[in-house]
DRENDO-1510 file (C-alpha; in Angstrom, 1 decimal, always signed):
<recs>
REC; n; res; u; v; w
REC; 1; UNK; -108.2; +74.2; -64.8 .
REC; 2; UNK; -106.2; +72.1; -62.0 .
REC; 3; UNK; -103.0; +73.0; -61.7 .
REC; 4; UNK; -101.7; +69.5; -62.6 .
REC; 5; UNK; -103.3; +70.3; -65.7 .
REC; 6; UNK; -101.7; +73.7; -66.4 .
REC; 7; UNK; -98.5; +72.2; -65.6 .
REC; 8; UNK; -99.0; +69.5; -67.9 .
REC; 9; UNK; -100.4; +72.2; -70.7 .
REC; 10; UNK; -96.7; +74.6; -70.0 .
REC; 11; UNK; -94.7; +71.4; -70.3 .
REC; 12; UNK; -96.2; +71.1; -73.3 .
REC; 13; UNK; -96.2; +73.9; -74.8 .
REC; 14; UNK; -92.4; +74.5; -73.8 .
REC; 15; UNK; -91.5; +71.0; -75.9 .
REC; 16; UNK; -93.2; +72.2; -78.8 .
REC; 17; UNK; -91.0; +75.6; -78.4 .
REC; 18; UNK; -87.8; +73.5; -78.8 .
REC; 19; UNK; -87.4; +73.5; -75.3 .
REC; 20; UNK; -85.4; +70.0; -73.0 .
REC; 21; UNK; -87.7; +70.2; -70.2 .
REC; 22; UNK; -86.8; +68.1; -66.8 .
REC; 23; UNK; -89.3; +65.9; -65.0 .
REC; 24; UNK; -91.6; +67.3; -62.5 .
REC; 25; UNK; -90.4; +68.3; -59.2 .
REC; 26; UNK; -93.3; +66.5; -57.0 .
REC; 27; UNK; -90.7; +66.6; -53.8 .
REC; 28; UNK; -92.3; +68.9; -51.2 .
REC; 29; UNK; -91.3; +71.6; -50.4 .
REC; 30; UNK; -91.0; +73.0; -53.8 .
REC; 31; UNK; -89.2; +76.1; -55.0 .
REC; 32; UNK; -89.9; +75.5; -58.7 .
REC; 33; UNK; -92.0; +73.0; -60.8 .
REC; 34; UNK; -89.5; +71.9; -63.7 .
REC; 35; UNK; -86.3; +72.9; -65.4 .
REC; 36; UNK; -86.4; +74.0; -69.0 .
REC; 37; UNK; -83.5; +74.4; -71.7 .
REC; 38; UNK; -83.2; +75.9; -75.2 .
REC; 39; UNK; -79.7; +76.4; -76.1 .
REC; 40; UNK; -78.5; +78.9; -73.8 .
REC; 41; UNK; -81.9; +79.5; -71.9 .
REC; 42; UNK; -82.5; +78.0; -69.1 .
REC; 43; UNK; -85.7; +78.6; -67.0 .
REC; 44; UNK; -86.5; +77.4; -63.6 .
REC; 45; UNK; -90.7; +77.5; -64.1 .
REC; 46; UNK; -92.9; +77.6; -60.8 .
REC; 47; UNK; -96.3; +76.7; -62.4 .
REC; 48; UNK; -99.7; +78.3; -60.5 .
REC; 49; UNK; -103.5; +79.0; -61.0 .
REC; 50; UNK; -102.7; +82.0; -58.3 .
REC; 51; UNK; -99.9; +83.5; -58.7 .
REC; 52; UNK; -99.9; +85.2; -55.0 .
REC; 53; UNK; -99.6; +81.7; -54.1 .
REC; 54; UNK; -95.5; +82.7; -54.5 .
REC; 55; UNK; -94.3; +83.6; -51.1 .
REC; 56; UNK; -91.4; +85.9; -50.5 .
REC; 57; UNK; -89.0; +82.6; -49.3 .
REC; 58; UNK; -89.4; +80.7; -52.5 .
REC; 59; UNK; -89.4; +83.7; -54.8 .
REC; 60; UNK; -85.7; +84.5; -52.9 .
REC; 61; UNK; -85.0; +80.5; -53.8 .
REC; 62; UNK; -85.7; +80.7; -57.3 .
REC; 63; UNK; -83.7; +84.0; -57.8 .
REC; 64; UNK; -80.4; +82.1; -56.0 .
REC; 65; UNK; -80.7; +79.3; -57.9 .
REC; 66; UNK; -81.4; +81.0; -60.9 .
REC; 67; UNK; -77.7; +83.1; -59.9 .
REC; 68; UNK; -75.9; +80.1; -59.4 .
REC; 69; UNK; -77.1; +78.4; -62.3 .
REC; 70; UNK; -76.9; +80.5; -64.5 .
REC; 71; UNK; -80.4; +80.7; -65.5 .
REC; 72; UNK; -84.0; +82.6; -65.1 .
REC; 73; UNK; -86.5; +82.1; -62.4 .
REC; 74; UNK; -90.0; +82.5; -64.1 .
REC; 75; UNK; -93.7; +82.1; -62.9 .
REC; 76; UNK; -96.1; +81.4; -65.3 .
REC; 77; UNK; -99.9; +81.5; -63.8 .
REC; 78; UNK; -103.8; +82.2; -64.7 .
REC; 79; UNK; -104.6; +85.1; -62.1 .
REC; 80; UNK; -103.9; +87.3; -59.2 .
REC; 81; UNK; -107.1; +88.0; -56.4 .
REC; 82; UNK; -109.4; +87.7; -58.8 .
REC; 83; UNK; -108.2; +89.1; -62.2 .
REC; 84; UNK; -106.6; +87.1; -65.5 .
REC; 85; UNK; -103.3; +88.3; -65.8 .
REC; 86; UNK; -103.3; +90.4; -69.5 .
REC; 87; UNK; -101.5; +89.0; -72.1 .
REC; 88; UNK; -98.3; +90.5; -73.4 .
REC; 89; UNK; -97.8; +91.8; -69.6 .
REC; 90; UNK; -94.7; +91.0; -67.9 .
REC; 91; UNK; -95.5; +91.1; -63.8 .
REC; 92; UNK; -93.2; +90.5; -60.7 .
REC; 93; UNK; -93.6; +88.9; -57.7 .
REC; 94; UNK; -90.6; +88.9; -54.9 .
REC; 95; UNK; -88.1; +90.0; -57.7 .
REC; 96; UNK; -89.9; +87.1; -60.0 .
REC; 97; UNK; -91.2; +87.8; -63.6 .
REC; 98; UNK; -94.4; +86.6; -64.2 .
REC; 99; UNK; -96.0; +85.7; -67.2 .
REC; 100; UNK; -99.7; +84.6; -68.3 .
REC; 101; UNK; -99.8; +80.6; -70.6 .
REC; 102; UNK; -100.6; +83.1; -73.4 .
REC; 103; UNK; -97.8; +85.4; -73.1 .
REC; 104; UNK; -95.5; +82.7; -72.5 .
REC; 105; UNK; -96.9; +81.2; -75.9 .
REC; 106; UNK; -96.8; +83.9; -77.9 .
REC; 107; UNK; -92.8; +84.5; -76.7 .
REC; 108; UNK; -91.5; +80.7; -76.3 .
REC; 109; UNK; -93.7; +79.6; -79.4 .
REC; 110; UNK; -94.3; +82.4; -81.7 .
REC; 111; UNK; -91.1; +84.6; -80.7 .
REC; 112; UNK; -93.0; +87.6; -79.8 .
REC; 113; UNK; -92.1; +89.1; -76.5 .
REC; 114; UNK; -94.0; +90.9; -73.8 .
REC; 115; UNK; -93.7; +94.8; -74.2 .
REC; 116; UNK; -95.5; +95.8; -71.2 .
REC; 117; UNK; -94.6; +95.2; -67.5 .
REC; 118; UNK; -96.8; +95.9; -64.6 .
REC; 119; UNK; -95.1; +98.5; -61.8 .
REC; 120; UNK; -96.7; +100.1; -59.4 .
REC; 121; UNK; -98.9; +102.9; -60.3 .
REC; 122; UNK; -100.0; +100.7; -63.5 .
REC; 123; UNK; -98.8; +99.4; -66.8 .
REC; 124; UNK; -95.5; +100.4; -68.6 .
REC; 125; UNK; -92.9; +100.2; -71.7 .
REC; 126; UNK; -90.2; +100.5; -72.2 .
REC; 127; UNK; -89.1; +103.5; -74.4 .
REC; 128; UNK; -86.1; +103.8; -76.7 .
REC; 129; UNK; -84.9; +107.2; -75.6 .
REC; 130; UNK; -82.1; +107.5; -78.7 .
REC; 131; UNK; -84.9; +106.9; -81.0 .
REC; 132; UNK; -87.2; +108.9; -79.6 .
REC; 133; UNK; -84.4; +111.8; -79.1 .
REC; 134; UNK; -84.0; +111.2; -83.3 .
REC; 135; UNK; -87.3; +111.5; -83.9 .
REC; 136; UNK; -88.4; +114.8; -82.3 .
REC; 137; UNK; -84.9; +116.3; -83.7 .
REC; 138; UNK; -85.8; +115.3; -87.4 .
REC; 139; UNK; -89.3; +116.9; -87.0 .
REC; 140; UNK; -87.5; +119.9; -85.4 .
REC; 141; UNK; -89.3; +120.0; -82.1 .
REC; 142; UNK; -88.3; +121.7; -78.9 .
REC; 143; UNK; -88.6; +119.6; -75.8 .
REC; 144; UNK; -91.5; +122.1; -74.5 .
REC; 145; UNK; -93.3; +120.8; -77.7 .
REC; 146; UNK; -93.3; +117.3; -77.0 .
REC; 147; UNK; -94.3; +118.0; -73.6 .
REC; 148; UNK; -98.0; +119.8; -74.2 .
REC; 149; UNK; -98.4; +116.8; -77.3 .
REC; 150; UNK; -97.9; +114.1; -74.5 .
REC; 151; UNK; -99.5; +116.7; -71.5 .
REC; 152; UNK; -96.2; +116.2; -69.5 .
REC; 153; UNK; -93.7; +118.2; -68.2 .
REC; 154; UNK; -90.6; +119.0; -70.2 .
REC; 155; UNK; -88.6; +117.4; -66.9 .
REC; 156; UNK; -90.5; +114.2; -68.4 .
REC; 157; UNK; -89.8; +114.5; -71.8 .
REC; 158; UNK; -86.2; +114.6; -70.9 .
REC; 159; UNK; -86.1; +111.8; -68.7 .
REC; 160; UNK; -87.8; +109.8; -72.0 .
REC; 161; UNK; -84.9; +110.4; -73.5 .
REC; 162; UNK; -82.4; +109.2; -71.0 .
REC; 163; UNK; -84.0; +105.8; -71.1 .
REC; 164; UNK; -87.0; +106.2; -68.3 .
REC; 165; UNK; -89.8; +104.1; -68.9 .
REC; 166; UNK; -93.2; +105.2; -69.6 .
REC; 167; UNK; -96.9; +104.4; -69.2 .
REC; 168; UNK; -98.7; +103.1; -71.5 .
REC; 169; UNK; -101.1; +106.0; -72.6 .
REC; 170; UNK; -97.6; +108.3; -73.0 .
REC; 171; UNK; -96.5; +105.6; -75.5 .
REC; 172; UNK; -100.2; +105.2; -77.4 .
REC; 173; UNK; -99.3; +109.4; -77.7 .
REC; 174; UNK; -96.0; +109.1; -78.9 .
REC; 175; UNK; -96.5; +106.3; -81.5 .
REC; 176; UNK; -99.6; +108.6; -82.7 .
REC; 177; UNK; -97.5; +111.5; -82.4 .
REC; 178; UNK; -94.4; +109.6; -84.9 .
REC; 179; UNK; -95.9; +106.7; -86.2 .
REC; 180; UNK; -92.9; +104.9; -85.4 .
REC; 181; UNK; -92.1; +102.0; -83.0 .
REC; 182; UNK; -90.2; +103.6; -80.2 .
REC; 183; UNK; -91.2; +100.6; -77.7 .
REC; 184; UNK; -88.6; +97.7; -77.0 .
REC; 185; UNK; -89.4; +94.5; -75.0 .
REC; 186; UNK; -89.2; +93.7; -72.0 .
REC; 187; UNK; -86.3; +90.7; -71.9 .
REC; 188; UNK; -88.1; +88.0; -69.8 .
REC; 189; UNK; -85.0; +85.7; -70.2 .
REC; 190; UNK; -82.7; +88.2; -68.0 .
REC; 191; UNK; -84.9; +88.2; -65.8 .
REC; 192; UNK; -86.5; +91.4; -66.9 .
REC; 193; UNK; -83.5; +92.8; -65.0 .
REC; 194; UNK; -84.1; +96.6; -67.0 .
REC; 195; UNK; -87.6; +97.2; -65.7 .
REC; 196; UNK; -87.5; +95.2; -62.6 .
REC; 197; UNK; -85.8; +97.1; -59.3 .
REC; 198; UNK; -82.4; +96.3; -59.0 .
REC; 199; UNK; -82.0; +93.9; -56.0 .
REC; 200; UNK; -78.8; +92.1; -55.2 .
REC; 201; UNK; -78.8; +88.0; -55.0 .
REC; 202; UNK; -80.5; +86.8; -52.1 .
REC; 203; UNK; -78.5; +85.7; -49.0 .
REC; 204; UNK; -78.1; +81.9; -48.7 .
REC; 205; UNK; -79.6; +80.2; -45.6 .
REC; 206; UNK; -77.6; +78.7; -42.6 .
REC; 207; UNK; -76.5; +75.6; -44.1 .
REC; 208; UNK; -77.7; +72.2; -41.4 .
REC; 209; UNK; -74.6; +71.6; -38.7 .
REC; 210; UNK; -75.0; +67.8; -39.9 .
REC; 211; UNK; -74.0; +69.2; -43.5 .
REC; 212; UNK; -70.4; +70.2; -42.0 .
REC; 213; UNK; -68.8; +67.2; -43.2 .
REC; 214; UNK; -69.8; +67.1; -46.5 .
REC; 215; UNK; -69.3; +71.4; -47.5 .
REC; 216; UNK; -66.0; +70.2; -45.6 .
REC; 217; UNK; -65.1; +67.9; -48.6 .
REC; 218; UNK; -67.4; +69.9; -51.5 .
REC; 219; UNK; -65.3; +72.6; -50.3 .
REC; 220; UNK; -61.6; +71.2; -50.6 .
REC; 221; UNK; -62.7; +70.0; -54.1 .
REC; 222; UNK; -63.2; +73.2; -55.2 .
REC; 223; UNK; -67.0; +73.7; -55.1 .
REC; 224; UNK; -68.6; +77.5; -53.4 .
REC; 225; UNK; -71.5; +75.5; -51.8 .
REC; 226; UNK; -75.0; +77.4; -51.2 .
REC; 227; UNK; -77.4; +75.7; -49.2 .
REC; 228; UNK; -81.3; +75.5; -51.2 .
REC; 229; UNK; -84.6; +74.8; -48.8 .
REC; 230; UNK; -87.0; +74.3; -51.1 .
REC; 231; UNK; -85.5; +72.9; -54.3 .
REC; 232; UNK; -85.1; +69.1; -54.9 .
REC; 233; UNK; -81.7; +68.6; -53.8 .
REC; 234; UNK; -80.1; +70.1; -50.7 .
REC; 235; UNK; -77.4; +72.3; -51.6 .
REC; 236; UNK; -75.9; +74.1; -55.2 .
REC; 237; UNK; -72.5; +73.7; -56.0 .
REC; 238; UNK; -70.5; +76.3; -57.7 .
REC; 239; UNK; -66.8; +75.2; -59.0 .
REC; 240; UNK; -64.2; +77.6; -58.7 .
REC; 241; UNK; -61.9; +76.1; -61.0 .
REC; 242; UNK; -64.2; +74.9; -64.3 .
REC; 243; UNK; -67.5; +76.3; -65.6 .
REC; 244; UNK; -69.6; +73.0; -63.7 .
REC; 245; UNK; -71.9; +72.8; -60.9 .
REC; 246; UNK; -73.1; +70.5; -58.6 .
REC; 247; UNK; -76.6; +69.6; -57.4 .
REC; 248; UNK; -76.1; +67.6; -54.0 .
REC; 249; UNK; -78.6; +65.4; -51.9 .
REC; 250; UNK; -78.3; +64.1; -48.4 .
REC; 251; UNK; -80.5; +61.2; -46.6 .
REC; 252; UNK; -80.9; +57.4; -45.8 .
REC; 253; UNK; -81.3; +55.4; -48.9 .
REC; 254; UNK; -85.2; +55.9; -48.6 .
REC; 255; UNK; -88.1; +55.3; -51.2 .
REC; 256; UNK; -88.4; +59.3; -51.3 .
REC; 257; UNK; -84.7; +59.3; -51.5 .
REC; 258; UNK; -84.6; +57.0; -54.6 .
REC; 259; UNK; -87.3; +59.7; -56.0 .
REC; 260; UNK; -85.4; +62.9; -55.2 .
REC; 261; UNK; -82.0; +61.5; -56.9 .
REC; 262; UNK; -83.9; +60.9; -60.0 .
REC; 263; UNK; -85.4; +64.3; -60.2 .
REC; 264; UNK; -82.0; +65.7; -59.2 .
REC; 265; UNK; -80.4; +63.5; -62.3 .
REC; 266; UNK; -83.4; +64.7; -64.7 .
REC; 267; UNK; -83.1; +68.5; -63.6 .
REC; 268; UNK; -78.9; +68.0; -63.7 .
REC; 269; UNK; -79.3; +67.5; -67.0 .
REC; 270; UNK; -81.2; +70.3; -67.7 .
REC; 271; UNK; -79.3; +72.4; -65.6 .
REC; 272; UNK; -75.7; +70.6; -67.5 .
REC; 273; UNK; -74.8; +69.9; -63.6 .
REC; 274; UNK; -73.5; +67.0; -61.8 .
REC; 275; UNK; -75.5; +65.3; -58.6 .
REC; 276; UNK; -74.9; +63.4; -56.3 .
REC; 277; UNK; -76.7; +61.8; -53.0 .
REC; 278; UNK; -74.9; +61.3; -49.8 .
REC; 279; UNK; -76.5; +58.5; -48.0 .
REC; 280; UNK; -75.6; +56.4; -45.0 .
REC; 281; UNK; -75.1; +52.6; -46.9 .
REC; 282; UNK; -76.0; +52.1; -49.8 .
REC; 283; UNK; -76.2; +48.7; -52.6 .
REC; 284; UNK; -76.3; +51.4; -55.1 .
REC; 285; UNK; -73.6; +53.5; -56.8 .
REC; 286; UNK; -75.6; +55.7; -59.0 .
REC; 287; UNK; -79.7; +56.2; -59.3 .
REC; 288; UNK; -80.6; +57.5; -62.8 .
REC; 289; UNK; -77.6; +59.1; -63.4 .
REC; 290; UNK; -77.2; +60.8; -59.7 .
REC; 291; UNK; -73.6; +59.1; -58.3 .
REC; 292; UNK; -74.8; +57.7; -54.9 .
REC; 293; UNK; -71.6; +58.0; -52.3 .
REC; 294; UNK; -72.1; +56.7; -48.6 .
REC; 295; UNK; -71.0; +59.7; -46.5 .
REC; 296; UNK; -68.0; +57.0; -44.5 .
REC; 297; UNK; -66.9; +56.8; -47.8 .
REC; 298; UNK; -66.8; +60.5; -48.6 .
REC; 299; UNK; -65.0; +61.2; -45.6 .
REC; 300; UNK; -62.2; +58.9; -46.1 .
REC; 301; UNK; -61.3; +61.3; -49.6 .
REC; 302; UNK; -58.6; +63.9; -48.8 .
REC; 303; UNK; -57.6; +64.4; -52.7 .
REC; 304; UNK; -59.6; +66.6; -54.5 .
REC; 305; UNK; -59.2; +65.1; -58.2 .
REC; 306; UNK; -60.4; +61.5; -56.3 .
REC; 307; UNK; -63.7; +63.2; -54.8 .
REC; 308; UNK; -63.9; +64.5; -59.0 .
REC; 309; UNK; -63.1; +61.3; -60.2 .
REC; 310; UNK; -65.5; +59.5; -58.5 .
REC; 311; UNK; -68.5; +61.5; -59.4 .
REC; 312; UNK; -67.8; +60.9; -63.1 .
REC; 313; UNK; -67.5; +57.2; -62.4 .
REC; 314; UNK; -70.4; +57.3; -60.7 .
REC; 315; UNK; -72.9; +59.9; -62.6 .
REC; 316; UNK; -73.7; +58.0; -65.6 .
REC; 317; UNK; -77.0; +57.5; -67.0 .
REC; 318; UNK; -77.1; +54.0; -65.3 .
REC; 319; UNK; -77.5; +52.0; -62.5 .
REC; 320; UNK; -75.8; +49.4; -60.8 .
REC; 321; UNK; -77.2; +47.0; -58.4 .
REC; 322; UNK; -74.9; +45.1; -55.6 .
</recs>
């Protein structure tokens, strides 16, 4: 399957799910493929036949913007080297979950979530310790019991119970052992945070010199502004006053330009952000829904609520020609 193909089949499926999804992202390069919302949930998907295809720069990408906009990174892909990835298995790449078309079907579609992750050393759950702690108390056995049943040591067992994670022959033992469920998933929309290794947020890049002027003003309205590389806009920004954020673009008025506000627009309103494009002269006040402002303009604003003012003027859902 082309991978135009297998984006077109995860759009898809993510619309039948219930889910907004934004236009493609065909601006290169790339840090994610589309924007998809469900109520709360918000995903930034990067779409692959290969999932080694992810490099360590836009897996750190996806996980900032994923901070910053309060949403999940997620890959979903057919393979790594040369092996299907299992379905119902959550894997990582960079800090990334990754999940197969089928597991994201069966979780986005059918509500059943992955309860296996891939670590290191193999394939593991996640094990309720409280239950399992219930359980062996009820049936009245001793730690060391538990132990020789699973062939562990009772160091192990213990740890069990205090909520480490096991692999997946241990838990094939202990549901024969109670017949009871003592597996819980693995929650893909947090980013699988509880199974993953804790790693803090990315640092941003060095934001471009040429930029100064405009973090200068983004910065006096009230915006934290964190530069991108590979996303379809040039820079996030965060508002320190009110819960809204800001995707910002910078460029002459080109044909690609035109192109990347409209993706910013469609993935703004995914995202329930603002955008806007800086450009030198424009005929143009807003493209799609993007507020187009020429940067001489920009730098004449000293008030904040003006700089605010005129992005809601300006980021409607139409255009207006000169």
């Amino acid at each position: 399957m082309s991978r135009s193909a297998l984006i077109e089949n995860v759009t898809a499926m993510l619309e039948d799910a219930g889910f907004a999804v934004s236009d493609r992202c065909v601006i290169r390069p790339k840090s994610f493929d589309v924007a998809a919302r469900r109520g709360d949930d918000l995903v930034f998907l990067k779409i692959l036949g290969n999932v080694d295809a992810l490099d360590a720069p836009t897996g750190a990408e996806m996980r900032r913007l994923g901070h910053y906009l309060h949403g999940t990174p997620m890959v979903v892909g057919l393979r790594t080297r040369d092996e299907e990835l299992e379905r119902g298995v959550v894997y990582f790449r960079h800090g990334v979950p990754v999940i197969s078309p089928d597991t994201a079907l069966d979780f986005f579609v059918e509500g059943v979530p992955p309860l296996v992750y891939a670590a290191p050393g193999g394939l593991y759950v996640n094990i309720d310790g409280d239950i399992l702690a219930d359980e062996r108390e009820e049936r009245g056995w001793s730690l060391g019991r538990l132990a020789t049943e699973l062939g562990v040591s009772r160091r192990t067992v213990s740890k069990y119970e205090d909520g480490m994670n096991a692999s997946i022959d241990v838990a094939v033992k202990l549901e024969d052992a109670f017949g009871d469920a003592l597996t819980s998933p693995v929650d893909v929309l947090d980013g699988a945070d509880e199974v993953r290794d804790a790693e803090p947020t990315p640092d941003d890049p060095e934001a471009d010199p040429e930029d100064e002027p405009i973090v200068a003003v983004l910065t006096r309205a009230g915006f934290d502004v964190h530069p991108t590389v590979r996303a379809p806009f040039n820079a996030v920004g965060e508002d320190t006053n009110r819960p809204e954020g800001l995707l910002t673009g910078h460029s002459s008025l080109t044909d690609a330009a035109v192109k990347r506000a409209r993706i910013m627009a469609s993935v703004g309103r995914i995202t329930r952000t603002r955008a806007v494009y800086f450009v030198d002269e424009s005929n143009q006040e807003s493209i799609g829904g993007t507020a187009i402002i020429e940067r001489a303009e920009l730098e004449r604003i000293d008030d904040p609520d003006t700089f605010r003012d005129l992005l809601k003027e300006r980021g409607d859902d139409t255009e207006t020609e000169a």
